[in-house]
SEFIZA-3560 file (N, C-alpha, C; in Angstrom, 3 decimals):
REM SEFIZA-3560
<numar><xx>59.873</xx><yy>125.293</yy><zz>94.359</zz><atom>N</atom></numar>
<numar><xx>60.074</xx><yy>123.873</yy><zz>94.155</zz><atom>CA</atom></numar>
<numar><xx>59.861</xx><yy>123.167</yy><zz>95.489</zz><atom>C</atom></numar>
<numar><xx>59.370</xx><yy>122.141</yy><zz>95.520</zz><atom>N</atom></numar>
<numar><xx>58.675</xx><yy>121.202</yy><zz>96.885</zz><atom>CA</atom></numar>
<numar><xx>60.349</xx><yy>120.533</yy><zz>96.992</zz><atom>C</atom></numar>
<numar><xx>59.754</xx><yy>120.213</yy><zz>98.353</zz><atom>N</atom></numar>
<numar><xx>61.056</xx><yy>119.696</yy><zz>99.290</zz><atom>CA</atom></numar>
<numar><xx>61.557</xx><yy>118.494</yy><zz>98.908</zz><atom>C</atom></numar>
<numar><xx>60.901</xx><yy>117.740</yy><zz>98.081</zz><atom>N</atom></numar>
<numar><xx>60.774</xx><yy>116.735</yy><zz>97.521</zz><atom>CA</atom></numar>
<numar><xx>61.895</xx><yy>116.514</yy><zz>96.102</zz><atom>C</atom></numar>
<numar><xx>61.264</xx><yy>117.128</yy><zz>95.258</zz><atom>N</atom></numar>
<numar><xx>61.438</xx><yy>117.685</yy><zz>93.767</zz><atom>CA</atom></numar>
<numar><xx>63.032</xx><yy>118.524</yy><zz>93.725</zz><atom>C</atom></numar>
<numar><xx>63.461</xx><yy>119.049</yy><zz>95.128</zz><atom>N</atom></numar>
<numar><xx>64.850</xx><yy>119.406</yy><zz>95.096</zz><atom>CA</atom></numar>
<numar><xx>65.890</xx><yy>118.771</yy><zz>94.762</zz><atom>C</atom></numar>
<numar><xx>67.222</xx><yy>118.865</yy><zz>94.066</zz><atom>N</atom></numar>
<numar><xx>67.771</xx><yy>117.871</yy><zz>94.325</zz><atom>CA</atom></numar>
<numar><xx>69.191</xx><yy>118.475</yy><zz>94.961</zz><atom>C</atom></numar>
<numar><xx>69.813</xx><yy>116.979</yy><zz>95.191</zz><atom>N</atom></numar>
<numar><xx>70.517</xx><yy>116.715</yy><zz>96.472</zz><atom>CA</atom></numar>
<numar><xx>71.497</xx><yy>117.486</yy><zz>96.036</zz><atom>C</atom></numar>
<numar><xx>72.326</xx><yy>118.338</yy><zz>96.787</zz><atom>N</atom></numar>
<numar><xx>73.696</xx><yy>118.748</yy><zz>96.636</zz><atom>CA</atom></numar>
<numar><xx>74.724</xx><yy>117.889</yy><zz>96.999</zz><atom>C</atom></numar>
<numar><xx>75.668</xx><yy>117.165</yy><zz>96.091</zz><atom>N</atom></numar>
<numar><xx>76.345</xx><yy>116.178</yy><zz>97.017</zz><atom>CA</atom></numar>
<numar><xx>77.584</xx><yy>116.890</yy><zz>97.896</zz><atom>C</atom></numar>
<numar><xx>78.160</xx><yy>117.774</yy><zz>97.561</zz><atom>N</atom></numar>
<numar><xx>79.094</xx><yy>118.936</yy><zz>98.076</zz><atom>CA</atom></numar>
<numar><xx>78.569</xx><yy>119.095</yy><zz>99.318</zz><atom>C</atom></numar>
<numar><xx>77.085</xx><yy>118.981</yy><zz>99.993</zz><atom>N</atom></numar>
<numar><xx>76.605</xx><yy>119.164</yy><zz>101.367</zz><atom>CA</atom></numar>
<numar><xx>76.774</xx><yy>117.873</yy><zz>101.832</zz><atom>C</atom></numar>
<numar><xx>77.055</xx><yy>116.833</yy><zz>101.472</zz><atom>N</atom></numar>
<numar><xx>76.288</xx><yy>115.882</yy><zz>101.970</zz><atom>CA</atom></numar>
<numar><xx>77.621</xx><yy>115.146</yy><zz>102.392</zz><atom>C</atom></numar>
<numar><xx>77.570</xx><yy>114.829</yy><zz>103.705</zz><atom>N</atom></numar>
<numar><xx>78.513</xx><yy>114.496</yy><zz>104.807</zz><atom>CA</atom></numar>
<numar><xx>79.328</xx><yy>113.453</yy><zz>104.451</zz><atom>C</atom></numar>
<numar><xx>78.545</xx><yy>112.397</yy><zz>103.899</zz><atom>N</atom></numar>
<numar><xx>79.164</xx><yy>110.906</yy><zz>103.070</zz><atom>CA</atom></numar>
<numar><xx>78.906</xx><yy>111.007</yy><zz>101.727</zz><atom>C</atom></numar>
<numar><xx>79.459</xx><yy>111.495</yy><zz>101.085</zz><atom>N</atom></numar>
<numar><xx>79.038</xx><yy>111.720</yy><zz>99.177</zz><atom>CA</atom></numar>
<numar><xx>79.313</xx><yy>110.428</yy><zz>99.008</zz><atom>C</atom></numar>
<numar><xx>78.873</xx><yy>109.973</yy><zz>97.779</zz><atom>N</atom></numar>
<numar><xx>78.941</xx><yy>109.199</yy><zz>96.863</zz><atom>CA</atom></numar>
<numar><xx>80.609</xx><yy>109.109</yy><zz>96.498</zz><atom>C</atom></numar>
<numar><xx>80.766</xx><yy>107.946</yy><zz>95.674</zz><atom>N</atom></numar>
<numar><xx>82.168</xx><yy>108.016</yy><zz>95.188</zz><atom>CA</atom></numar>
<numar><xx>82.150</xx><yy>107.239</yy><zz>93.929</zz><atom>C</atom></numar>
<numar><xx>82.594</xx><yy>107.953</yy><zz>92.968</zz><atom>N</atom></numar>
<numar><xx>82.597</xx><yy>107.846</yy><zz>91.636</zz><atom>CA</atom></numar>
<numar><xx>83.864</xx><yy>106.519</yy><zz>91.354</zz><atom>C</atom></numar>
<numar><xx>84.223</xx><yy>105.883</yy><zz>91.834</zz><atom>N</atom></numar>
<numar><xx>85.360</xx><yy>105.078</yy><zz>91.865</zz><atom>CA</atom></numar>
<numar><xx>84.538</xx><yy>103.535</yy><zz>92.238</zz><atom>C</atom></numar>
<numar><xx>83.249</xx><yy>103.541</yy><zz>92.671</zz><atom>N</atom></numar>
<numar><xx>82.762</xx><yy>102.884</yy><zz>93.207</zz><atom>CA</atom></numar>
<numar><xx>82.231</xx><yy>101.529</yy><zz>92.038</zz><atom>C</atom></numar>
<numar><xx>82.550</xx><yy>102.310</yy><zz>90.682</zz><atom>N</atom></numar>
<numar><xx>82.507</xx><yy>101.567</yy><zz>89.366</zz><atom>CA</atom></numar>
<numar><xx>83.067</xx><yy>100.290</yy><zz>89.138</zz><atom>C</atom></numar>
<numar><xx>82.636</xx><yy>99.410</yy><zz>89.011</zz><atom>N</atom></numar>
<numar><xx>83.411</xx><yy>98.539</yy><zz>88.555</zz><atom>CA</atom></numar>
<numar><xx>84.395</xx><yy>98.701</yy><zz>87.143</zz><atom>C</atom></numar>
<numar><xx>85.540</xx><yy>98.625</yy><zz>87.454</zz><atom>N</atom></numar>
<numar><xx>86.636</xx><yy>98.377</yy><zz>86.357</zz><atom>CA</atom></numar>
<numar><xx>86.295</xx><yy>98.111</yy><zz>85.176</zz><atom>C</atom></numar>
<numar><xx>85.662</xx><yy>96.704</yy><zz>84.930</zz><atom>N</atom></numar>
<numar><xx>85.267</xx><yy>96.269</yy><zz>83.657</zz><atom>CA</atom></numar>
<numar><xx>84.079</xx><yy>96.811</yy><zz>82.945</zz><atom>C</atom></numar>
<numar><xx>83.352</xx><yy>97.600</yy><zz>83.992</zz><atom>N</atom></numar>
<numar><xx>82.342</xx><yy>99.218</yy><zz>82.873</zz><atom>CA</atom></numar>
<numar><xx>82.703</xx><yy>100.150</yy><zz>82.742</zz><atom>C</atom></numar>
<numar><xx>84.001</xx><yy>100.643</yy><zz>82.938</zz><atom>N</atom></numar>
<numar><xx>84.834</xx><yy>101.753</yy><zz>82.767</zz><atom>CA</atom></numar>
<numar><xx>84.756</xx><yy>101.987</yy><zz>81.205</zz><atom>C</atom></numar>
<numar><xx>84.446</xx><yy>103.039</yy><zz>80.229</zz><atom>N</atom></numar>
<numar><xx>84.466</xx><yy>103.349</yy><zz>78.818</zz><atom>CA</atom></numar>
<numar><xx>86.103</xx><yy>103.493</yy><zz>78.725</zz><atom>C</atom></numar>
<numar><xx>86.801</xx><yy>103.892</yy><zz>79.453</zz><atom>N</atom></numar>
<numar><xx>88.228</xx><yy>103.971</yy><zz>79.174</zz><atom>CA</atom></numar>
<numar><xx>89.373</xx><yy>103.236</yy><zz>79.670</zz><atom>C</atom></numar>
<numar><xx>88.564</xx><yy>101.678</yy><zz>80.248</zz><atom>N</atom></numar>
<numar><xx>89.452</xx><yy>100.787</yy><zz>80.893</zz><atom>CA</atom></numar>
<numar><xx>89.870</xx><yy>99.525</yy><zz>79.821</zz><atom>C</atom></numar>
<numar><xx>89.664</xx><yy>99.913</yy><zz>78.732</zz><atom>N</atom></numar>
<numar><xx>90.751</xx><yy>99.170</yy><zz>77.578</zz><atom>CA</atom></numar>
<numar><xx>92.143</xx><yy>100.066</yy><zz>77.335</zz><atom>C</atom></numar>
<numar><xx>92.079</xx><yy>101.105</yy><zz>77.997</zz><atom>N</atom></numar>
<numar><xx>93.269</xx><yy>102.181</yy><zz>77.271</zz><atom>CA</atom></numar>
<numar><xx>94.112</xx><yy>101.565</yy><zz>78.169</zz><atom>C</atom></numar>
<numar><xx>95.541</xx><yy>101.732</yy><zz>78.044</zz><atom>N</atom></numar>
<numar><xx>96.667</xx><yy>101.406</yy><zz>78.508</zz><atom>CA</atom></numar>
<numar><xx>97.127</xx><yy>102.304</yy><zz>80.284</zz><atom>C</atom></numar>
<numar><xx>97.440</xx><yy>101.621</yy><zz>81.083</zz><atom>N</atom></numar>
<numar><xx>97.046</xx><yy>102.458</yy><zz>82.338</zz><atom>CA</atom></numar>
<numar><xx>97.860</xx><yy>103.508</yy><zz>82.649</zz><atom>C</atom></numar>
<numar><xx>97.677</xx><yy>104.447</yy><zz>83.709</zz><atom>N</atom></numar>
<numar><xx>98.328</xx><yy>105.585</yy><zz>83.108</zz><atom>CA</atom></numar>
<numar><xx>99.661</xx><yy>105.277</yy><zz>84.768</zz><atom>C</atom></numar>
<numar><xx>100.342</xx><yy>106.560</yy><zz>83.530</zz><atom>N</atom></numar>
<numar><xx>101.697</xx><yy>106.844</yy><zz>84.632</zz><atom>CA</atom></numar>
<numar><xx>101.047</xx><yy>106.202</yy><zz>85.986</zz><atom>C</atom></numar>
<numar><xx>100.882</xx><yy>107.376</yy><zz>86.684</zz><atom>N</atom></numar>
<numar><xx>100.016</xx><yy>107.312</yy><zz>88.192</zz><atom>CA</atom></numar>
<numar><xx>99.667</xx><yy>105.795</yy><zz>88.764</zz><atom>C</atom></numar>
<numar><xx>99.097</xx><yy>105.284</yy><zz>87.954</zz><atom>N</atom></numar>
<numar><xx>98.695</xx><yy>103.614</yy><zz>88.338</zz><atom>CA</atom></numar>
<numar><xx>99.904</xx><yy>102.809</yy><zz>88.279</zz><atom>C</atom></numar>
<numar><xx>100.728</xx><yy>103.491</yy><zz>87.162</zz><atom>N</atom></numar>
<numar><xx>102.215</xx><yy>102.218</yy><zz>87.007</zz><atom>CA</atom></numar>
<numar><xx>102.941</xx><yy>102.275</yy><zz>88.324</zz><atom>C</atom></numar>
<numar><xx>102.633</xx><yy>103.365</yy><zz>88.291</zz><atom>N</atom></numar>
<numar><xx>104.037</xx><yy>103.897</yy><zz>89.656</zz><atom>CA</atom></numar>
<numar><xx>103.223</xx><yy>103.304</yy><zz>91.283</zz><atom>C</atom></numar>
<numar><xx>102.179</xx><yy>103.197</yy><zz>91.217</zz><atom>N</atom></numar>
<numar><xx>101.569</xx><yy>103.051</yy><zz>92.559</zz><atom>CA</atom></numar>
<numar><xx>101.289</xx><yy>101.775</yy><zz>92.364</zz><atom>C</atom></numar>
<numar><xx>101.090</xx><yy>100.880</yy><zz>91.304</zz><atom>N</atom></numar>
<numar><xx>101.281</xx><yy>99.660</yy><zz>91.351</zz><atom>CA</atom></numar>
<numar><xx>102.589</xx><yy>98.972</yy><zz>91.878</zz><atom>C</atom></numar>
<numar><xx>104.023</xx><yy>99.417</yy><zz>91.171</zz><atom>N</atom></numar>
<numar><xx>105.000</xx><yy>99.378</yy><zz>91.596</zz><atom>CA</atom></numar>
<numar><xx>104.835</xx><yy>99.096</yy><zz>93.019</zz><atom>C</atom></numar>
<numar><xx>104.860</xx><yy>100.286</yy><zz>93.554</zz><atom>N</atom></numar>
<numar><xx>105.343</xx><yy>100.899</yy><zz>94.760</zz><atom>CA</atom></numar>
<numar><xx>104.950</xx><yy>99.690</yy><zz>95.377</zz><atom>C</atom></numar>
<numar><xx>103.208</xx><yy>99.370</yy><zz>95.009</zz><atom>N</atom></numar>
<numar><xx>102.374</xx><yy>98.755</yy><zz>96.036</zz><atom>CA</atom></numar>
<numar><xx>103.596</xx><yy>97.285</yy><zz>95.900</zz><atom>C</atom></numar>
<numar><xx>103.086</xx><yy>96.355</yy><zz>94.686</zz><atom>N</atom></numar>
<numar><xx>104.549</xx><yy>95.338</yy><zz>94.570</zz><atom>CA</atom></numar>
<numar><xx>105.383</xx><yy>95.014</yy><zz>95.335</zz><atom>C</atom></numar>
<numar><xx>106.268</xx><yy>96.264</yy><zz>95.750</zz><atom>N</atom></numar>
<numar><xx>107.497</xx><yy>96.099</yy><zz>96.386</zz><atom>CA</atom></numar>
<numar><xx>107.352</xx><yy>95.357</yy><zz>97.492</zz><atom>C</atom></numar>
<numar><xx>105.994</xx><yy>96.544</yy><zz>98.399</zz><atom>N</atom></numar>
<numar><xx>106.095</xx><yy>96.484</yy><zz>99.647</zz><atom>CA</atom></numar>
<numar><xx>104.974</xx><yy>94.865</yy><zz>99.966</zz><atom>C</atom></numar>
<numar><xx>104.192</xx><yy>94.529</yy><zz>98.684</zz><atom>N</atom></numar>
<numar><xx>104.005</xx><yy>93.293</yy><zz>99.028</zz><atom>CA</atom></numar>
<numar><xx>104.699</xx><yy>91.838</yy><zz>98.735</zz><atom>C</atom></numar>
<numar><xx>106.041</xx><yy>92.378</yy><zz>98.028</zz><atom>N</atom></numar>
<numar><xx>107.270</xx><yy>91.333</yy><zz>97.996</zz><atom>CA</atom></numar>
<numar><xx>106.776</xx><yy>90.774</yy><zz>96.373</zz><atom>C</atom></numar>
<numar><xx>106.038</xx><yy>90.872</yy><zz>95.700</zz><atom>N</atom></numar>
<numar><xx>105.592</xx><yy>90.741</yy><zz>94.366</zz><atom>CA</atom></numar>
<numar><xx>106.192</xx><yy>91.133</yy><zz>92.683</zz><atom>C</atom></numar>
<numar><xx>106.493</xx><yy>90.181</yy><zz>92.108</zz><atom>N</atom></numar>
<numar><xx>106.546</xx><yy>90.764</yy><zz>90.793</zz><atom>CA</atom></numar>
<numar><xx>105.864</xx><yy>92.212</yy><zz>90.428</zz><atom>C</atom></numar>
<numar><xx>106.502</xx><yy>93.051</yy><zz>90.192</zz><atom>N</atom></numar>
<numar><xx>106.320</xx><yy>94.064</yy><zz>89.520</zz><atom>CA</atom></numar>
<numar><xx>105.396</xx><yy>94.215</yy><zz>88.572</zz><atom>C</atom></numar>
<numar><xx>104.536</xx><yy>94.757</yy><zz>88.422</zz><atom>N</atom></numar>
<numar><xx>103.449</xx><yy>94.757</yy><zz>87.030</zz><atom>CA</atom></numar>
<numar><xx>103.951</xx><yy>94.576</yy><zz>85.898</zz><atom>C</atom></numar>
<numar><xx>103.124</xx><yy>94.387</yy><zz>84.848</zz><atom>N</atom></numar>
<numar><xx>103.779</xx><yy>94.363</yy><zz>83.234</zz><atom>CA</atom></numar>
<numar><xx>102.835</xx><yy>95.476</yy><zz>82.713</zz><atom>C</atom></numar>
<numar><xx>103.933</xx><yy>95.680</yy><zz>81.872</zz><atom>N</atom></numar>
<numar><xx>103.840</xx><yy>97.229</yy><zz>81.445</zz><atom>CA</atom></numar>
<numar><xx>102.388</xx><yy>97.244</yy><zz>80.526</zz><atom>C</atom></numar>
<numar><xx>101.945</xx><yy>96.182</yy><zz>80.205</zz><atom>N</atom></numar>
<numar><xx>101.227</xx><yy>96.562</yy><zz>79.056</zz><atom>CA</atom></numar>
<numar><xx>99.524</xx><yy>96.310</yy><zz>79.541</zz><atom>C</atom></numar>
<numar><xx>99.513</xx><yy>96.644</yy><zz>80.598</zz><atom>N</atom></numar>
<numar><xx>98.507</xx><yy>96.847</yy><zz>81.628</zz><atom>CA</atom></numar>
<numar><xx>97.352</xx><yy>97.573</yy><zz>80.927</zz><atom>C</atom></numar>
<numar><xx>95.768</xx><yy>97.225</yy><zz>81.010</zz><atom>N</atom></numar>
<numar><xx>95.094</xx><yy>98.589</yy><zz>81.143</zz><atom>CA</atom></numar>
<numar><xx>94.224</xx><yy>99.253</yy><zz>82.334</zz><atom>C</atom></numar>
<numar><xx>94.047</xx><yy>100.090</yy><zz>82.168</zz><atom>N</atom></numar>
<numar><xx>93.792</xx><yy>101.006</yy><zz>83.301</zz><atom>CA</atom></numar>
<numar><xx>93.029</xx><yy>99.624</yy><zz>84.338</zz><atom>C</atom></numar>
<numar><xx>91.883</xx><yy>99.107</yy><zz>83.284</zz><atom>N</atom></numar>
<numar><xx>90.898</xx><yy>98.403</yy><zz>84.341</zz><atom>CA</atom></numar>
<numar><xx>91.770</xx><yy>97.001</yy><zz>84.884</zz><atom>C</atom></numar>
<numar><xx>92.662</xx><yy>96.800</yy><zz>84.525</zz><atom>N</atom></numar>
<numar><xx>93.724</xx><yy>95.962</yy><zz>84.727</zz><atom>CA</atom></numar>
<numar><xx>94.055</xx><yy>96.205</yy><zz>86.151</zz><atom>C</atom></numar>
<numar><xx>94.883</xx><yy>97.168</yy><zz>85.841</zz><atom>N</atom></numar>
<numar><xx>95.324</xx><yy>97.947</yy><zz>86.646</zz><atom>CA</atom></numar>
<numar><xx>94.458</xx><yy>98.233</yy><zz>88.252</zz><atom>C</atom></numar>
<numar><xx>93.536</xx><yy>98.504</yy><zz>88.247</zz><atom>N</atom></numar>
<numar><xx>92.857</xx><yy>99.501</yy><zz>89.622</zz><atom>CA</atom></numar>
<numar><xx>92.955</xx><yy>97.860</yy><zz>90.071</zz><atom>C</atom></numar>
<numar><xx>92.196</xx><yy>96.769</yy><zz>89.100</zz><atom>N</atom></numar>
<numar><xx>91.760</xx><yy>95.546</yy><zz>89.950</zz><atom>CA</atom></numar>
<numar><xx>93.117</xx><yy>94.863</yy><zz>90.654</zz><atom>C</atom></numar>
<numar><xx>94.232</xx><yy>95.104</yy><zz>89.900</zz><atom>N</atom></numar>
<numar><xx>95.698</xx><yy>94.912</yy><zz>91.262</zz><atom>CA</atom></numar>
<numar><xx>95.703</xx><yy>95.944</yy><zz>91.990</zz><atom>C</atom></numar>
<numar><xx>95.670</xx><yy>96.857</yy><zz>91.497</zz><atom>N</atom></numar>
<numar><xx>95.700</xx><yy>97.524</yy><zz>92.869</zz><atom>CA</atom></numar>
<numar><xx>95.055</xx><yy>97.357</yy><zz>94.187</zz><atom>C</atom></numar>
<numar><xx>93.827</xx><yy>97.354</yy><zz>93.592</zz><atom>N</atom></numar>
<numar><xx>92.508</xx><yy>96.803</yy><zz>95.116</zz><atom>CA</atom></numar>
<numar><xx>92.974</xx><yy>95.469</yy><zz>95.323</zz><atom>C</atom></numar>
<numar><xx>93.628</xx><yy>94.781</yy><zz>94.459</zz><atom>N</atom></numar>
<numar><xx>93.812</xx><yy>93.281</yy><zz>95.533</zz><atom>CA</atom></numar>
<numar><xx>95.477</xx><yy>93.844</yy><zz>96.404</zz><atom>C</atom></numar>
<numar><xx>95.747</xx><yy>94.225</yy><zz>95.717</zz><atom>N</atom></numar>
<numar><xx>97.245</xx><yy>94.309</yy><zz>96.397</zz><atom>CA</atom></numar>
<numar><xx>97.413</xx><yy>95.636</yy><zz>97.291</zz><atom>C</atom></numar>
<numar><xx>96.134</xx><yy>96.477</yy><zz>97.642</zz><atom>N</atom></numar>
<numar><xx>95.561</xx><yy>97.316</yy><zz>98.861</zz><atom>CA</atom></numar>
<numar><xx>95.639</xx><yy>96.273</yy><zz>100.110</zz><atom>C</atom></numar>
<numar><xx>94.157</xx><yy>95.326</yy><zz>99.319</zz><atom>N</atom></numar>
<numar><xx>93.459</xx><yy>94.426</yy><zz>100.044</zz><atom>CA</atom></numar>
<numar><xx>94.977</xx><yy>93.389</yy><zz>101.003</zz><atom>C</atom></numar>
<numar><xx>95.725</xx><yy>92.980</yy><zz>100.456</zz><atom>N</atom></numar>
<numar><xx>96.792</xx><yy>91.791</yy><zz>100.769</zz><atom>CA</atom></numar>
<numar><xx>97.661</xx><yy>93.028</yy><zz>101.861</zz><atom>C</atom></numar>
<numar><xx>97.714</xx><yy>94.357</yy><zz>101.656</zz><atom>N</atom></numar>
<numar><xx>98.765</xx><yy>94.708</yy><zz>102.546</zz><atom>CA</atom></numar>
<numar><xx>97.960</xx><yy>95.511</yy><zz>103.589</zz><atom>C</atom></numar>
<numar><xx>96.432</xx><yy>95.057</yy><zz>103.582</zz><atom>N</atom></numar>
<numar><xx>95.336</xx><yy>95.317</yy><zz>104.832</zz><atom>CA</atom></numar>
<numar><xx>95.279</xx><yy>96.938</yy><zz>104.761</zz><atom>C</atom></numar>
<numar><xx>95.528</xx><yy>97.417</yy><zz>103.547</zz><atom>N</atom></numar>
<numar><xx>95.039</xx><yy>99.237</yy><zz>103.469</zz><atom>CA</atom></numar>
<numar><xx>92.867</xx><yy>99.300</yy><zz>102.728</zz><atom>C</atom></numar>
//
């Protein structure tokens, strides 16, 4: 196979790609309700930015997009 026609291993590759890089609202499973993991790290995040607490009835794609703002607000 030509050097060309190979393809990339991303496991080698120093800066991989990142599958997270999705936007929220094309997620196939960001109508489902968000999971444990997101409630609790939403929380957490909340606290420490002095914020109402999430509402429970969140979905996932709900969810990541507070999270990245409320990353973004506590400069992580």
């Amino acid at each position: 196979m030509a050097q060309s026609q190979q393809h990339e291993n991303p496991k080698l590759d120093p800066n991989p790609g990142s599958n997270t890089q999705k936007d929220p609202d094309d997620w196939v499973s960001g109508d489902e309700p968000m999971t444990g993991a997101q409630a609790s790290y939403l929380t957490t995040l909340s606290e420490e930015a002095h914020e109402d607490p999430p509402p429970e009835n969140l979905s996932k794609a709900e969810a990541s997009k507070r999270i990245d703002a409320l990353k973004e607000k506590l400069g992580r």
